[in-house]
C-alpha positions as CSV (number, residue, x, y, z in Angstrom):
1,X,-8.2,-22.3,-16.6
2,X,-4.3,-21.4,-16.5
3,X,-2.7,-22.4,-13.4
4,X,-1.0,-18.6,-13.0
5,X,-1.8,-17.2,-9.6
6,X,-4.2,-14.3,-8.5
7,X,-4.2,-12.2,-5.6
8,X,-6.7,-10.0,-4.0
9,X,-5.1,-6.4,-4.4
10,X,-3.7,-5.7,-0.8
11,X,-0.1,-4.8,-0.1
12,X,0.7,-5.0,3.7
13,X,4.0,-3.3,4.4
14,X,5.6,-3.2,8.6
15,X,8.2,-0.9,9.4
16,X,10.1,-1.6,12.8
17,X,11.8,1.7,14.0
18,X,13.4,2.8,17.9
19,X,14.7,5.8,18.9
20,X,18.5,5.7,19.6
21,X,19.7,6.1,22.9
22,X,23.4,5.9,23.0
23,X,25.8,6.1,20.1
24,X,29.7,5.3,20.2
25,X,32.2,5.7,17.9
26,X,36.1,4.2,17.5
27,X,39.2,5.9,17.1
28,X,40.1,6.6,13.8
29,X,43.0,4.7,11.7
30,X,46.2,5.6,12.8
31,X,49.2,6.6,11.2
32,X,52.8,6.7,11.8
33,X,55.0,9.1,13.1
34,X,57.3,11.1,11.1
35,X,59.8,12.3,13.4
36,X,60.8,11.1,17.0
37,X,63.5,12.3,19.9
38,X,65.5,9.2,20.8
39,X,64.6,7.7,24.0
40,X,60.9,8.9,24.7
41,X,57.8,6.6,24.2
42,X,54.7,8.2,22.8
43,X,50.8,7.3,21.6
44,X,49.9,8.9,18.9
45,X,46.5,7.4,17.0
46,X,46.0,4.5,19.8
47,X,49.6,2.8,18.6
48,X,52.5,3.2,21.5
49,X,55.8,3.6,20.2
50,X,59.1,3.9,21.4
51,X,61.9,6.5,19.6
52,X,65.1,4.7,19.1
53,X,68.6,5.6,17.7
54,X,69.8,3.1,14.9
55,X,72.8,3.7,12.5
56,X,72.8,7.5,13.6
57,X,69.1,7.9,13.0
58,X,66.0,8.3,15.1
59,X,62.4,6.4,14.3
60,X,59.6,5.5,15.6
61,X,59.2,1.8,16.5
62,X,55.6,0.8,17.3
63,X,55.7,-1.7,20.6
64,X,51.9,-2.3,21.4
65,X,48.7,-0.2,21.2
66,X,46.6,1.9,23.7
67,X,43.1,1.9,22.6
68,X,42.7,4.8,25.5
69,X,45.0,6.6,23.9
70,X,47.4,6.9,26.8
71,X,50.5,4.9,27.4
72,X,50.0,5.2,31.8
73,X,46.7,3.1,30.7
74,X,45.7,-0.4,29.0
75,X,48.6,-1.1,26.5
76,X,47.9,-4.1,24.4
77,X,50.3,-6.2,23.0
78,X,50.3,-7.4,19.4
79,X,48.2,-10.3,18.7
80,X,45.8,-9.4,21.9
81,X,42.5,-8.0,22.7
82,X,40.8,-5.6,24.2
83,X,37.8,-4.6,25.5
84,X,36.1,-1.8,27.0
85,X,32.0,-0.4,27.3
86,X,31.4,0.0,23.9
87,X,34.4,-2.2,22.1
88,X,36.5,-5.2,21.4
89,X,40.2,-4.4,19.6
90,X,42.6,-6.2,18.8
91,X,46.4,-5.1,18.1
92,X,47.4,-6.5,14.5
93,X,51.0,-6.4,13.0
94,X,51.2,-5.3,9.6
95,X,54.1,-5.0,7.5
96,X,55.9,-3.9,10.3
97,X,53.3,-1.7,11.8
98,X,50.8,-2.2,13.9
99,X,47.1,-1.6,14.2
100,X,44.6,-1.5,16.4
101,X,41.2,-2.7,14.9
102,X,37.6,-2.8,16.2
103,X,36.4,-6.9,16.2
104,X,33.4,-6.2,17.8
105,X,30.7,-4.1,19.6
106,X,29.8,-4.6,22.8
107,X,25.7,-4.5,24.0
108,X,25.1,-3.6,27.8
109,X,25.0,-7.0,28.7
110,X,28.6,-8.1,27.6
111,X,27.6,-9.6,24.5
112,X,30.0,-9.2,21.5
113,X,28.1,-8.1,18.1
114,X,29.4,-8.4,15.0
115,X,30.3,-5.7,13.1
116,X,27.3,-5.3,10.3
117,X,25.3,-7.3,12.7
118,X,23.0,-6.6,15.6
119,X,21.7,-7.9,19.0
120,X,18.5,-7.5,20.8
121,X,18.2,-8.1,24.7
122,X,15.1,-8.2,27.2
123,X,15.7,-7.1,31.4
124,X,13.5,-8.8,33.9
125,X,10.5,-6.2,33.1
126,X,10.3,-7.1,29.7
127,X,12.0,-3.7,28.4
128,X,13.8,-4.6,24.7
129,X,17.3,-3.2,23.5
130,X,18.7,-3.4,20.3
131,X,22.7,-2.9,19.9
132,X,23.9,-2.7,15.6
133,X,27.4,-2.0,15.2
134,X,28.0,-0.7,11.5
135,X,31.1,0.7,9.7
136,X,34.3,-1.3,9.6
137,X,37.9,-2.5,11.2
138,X,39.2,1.2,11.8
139,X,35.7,2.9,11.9
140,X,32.8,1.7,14.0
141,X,29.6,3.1,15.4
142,X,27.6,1.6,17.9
143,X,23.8,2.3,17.9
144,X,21.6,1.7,20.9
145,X,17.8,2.0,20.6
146,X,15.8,1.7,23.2
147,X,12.0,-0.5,22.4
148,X,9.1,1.5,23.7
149,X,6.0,-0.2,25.1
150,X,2.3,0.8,24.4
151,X,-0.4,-0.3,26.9
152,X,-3.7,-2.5,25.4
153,X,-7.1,-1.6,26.8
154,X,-6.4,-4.6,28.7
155,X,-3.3,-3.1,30.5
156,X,-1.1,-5.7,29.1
157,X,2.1,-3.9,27.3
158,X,2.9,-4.7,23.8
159,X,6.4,-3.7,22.5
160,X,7.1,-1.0,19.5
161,X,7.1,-2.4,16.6
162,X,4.5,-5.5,17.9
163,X,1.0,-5.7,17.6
164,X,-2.0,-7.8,19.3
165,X,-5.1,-9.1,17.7
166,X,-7.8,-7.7,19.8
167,X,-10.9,-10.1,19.9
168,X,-14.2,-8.5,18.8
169,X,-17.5,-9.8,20.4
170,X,-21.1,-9.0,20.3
171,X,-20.6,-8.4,23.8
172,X,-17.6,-6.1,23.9
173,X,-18.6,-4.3,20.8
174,X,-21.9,-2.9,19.7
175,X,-21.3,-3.3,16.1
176,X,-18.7,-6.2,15.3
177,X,-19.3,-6.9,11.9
178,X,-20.6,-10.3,11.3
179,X,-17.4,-11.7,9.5
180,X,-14.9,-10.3,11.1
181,X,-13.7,-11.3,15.1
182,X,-10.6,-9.1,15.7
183,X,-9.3,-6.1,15.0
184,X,-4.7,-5.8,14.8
185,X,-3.5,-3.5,17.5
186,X,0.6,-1.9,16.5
187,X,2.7,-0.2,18.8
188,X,3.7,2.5,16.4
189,X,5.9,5.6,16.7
190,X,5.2,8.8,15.0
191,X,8.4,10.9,15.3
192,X,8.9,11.0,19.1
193,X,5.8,10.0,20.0
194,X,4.6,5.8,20.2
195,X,1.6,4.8,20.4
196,X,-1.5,2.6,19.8
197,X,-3.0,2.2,16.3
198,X,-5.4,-0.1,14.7
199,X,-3.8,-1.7,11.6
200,X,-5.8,-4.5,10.1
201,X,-8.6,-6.5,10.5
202,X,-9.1,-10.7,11.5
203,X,-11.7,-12.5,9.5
204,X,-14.1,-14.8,11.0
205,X,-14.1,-18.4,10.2
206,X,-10.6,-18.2,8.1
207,X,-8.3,-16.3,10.8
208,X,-6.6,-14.3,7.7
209,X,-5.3,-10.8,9.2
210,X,-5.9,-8.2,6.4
211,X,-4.1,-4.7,6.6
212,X,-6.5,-1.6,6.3
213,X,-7.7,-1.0,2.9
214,X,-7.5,-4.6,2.0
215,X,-9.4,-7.3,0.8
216,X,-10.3,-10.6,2.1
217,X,-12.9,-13.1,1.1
218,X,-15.1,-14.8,3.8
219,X,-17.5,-17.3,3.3
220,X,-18.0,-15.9,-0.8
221,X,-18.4,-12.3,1.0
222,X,-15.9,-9.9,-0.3
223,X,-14.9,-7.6,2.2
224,X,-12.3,-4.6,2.8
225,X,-10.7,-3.1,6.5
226,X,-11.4,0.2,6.7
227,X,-10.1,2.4,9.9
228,X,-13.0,3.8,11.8
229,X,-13.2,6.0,14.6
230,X,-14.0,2.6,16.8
231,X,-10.8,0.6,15.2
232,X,-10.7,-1.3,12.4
233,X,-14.2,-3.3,11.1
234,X,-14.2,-5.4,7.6
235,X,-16.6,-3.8,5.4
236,X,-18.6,-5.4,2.8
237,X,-17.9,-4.9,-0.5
238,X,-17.6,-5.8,-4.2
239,X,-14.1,-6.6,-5.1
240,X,-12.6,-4.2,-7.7
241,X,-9.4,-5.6,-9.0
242,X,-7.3,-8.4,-8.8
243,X,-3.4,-9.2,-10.3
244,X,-3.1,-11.9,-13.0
245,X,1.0,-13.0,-14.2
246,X,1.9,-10.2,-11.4
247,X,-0.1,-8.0,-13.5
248,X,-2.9,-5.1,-12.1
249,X,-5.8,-5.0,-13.2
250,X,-9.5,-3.6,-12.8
251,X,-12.3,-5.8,-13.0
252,X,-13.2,-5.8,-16.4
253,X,-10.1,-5.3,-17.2
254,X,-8.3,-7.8,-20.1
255,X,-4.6,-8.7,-19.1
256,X,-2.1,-10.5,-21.6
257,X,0.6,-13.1,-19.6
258,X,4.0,-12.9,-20.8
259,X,2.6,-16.1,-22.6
260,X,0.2,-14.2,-25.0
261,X,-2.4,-15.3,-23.2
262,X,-5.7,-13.6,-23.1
263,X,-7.1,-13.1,-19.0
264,X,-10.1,-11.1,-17.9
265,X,-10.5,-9.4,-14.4
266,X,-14.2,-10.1,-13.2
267,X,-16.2,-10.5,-10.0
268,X,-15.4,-14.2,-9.3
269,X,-13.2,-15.4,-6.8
270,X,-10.4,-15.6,-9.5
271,X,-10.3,-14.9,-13.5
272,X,-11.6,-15.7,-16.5
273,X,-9.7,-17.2,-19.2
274,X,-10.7,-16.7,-23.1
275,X,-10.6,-20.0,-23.8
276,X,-7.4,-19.4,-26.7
277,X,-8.8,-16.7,-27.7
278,X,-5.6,-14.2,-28.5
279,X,-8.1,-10.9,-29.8
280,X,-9.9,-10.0,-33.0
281,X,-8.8,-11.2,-35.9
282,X,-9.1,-8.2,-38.9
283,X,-10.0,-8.9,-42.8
284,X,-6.3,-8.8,-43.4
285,X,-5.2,-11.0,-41.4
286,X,-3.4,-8.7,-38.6
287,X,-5.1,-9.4,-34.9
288,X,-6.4,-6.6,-32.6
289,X,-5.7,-7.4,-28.9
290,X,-9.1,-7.2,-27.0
291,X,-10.0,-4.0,-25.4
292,X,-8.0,-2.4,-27.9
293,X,-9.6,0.8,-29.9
294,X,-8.4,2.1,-33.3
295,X,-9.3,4.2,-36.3
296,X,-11.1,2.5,-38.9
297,X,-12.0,5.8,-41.7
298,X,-15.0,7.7,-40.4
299,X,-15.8,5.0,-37.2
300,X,-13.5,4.1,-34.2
301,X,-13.6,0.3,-33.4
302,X,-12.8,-1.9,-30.2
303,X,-12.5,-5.5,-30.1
304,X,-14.8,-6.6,-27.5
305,X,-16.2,-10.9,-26.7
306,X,-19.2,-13.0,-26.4
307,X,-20.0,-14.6,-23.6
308,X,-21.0,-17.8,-23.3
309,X,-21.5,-20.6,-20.5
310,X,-18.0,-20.5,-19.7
311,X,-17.2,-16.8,-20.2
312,X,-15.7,-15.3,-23.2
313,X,-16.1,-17.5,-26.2
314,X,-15.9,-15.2,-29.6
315,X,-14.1,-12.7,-30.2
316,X,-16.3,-9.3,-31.8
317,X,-15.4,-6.1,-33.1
318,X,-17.9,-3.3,-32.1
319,X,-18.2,0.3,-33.9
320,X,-18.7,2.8,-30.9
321,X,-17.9,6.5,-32.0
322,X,-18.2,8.5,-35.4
323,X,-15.4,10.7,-36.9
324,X,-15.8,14.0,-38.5
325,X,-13.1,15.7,-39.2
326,X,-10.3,16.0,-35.8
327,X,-13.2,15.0,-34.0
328,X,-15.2,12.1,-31.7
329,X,-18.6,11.6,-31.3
330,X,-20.0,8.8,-29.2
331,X,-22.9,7.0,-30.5
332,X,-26.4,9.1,-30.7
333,X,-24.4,12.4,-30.2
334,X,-26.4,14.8,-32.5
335,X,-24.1,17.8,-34.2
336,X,-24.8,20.5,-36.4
337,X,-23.1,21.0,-39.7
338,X,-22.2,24.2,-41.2
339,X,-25.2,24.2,-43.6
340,X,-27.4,24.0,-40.8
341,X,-28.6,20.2,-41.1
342,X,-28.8,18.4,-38.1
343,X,-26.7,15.2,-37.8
344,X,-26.7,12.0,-35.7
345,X,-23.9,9.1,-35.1
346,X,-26.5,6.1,-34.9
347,X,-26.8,2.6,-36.6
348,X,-27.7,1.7,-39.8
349,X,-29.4,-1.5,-40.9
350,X,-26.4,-3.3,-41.2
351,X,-25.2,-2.3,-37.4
352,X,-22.4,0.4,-38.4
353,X,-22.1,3.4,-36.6
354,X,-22.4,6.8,-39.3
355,X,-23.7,9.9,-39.5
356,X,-27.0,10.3,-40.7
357,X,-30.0,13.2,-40.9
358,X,-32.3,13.4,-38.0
359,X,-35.9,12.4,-39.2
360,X,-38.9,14.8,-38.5
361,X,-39.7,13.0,-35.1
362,X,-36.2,13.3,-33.7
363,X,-35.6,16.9,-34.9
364,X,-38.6,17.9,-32.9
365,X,-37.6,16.4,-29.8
366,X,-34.4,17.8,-30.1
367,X,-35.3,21.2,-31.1
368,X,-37.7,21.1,-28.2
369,X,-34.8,19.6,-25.6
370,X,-32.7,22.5,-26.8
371,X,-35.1,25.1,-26.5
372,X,-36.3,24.0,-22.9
373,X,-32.5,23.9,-21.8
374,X,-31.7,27.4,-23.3
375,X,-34.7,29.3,-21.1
């Protein structure tokens, strides 16, 4: 047996969203002045400049910055900080100018997040709030989303996004599946609205949480969640696929590794493996990959196996529909030509598939199937 990996096919995906409460953004990049009258001191874009007269001509010289944007308030020097509710800046000098840059965002606690970053907080009653600070130096936004909370049957709270594994009991519930003890509660918003909602199932004896519609084995018992209108209960089933080499596939269904390996999908706990065995090898020479169909004259042809103690152990090519013309017949399809004659795609001694006349007992039966249909 190959040592590649198969899974049961179940894909669990879990999406945490919030609903913002509170969003902030900084002043945009400033610019300099053009034009000044010597003497006054302006802000213009959160930089404070004075206007001076050198050699005849006024300019303005940038002497700190005023992330309020008014020079009666917080001035900050070049090289400081500055913080406020929602932001940290700092005054830069560059290439003679200066700039006032964001560092950080600020959460309602004081902490300092980093921009591209987040920071989640809990109060004393357990409530959670999540601060992220996108964007960059000279444009930041500050996002604050609130955490709902969803109450359990037991009246304990369980945050959005969360979930709880709810036991299952004879004696809570009237029909707990045998294999399964617990059932995944989520706290789960829908728009504007969060709420509870059953999202997987817990297996007895193995503890594995399974997401609803997927498969788990317990105790050589496959079984499936499926959401019912009492929760979430593991099912009994057959298992129907399985992935081989990251592949899908159907039981019964033949996957090739990137290898060339030959794997079939079946109802045991993993795979069968041919054995070597790459397809069906043709008179020529060429090889037919198994499960594959094609046109061989008047007969399409599939390779198929043999089973043996061990699964597959010969390869076998199998006949299974007649050709006449543009057209397929499956095997023991009767037709009638244009002279009349009735025709069947059967088996002849050597096992081939062909079209052959109906004898005198079949052309009875039929004429008397058609006749009995037709009234």
């Amino acid at each position: 047996m190959s040592n590649l990996k198969a899974t049961i096919c179940l894909a669990l995906f879990v999406a945490i969203n919030a609903w913002p409460t509170s969003i902030q953004h900084s002043p945009s990049k400033s610019s300099s002045p053009s034009s000044c009258t010597s003497g006054e001191s302006f802000v213009k874009n959160q930089i404070l400049y004075d206007c001076i007269n050198e050699n005849g001509k006024s300019h303005a010289k940038p002497i700190g910055c005023a992330p309020e944007g008014d020079k009666e308030k917080t001035i900050v020097k070049a090289g400081d900080t500055f913080t406020n509710e929602h932001f940290k800046y700092q005054c830069d000098e560059e290439n003679d100018a200066l700039v006032l840059k964001v560092i950080n965002c600020i959460d309602s606690t004081g902490t300092e997040v980093d921009i591209g970053s987040f920071f989640t907080t809990e109060d004393e009653n357990g409530n959670h709030q999540t601060t992220e600070c996108f964007g960059d130096y000279f444009k930041a936004k500050k996002t604050v989303l609130q955490w709902t909370k969803c109450t359990l049957p037991s009246g304990a709270k369980v945050t959005e996004g969360n979930f709880h594994v709810q036991p299952l009991t004879s004696k809570t519930t009237s029909n707990k599946p045998p294999l399964q003890k617990g059932e995944i509660l989520s706290c789960i918003r829908n728009g504007k609205e969060v709420g509870l909602k059953c999202t997987g199932c817990v297996s007895e004896h193995t503890s594995v949480h399974v997401g609803v519609s997927g498969y788990v084995e317990v105790k050589g018992q496959w079984t499936q969640c499926r959401r019912t209108k009492d929760g979430c209960r593991l099912i009994n089933v057959t298992r129907n696929c399985c992935t081989i080499d990251g592949q899908w596939a159907l039981v019964g269904e033949v996957v090739y590794s990137t290898s060339g390996e030959a794997f079939l999908c079946d109802s045991s706990s993993t795979y069968s493996s041919f054995n070597g065995l790459k397809g069906c090898i043709l008179p020529e020479g060429s090889v037919k990959k198994f499960q594959e169909v094609w046109k061989d004259e008047d007969v399409m042809k599939r390779c198929y196996w043999k089973n043996g103690p061990n699964g597959p152990a010969e390869d076998l090519i199998v006949s299974y529909a007649c050709i006449r013309g543009e057209e397929t017949f499956p095997e023991n399809k009767i037709i009638q030509r244009e002279n009349g004659d009735y025709e069947k795609c059967a088996r002849g001694f050597d096992g081939e598939l062909g079209f052959r006349k109906l004898n005198d007992k079949e052309l009875k039966e039929f004429i008397k199937r058609k006749v009995a249909f037709n009234n």
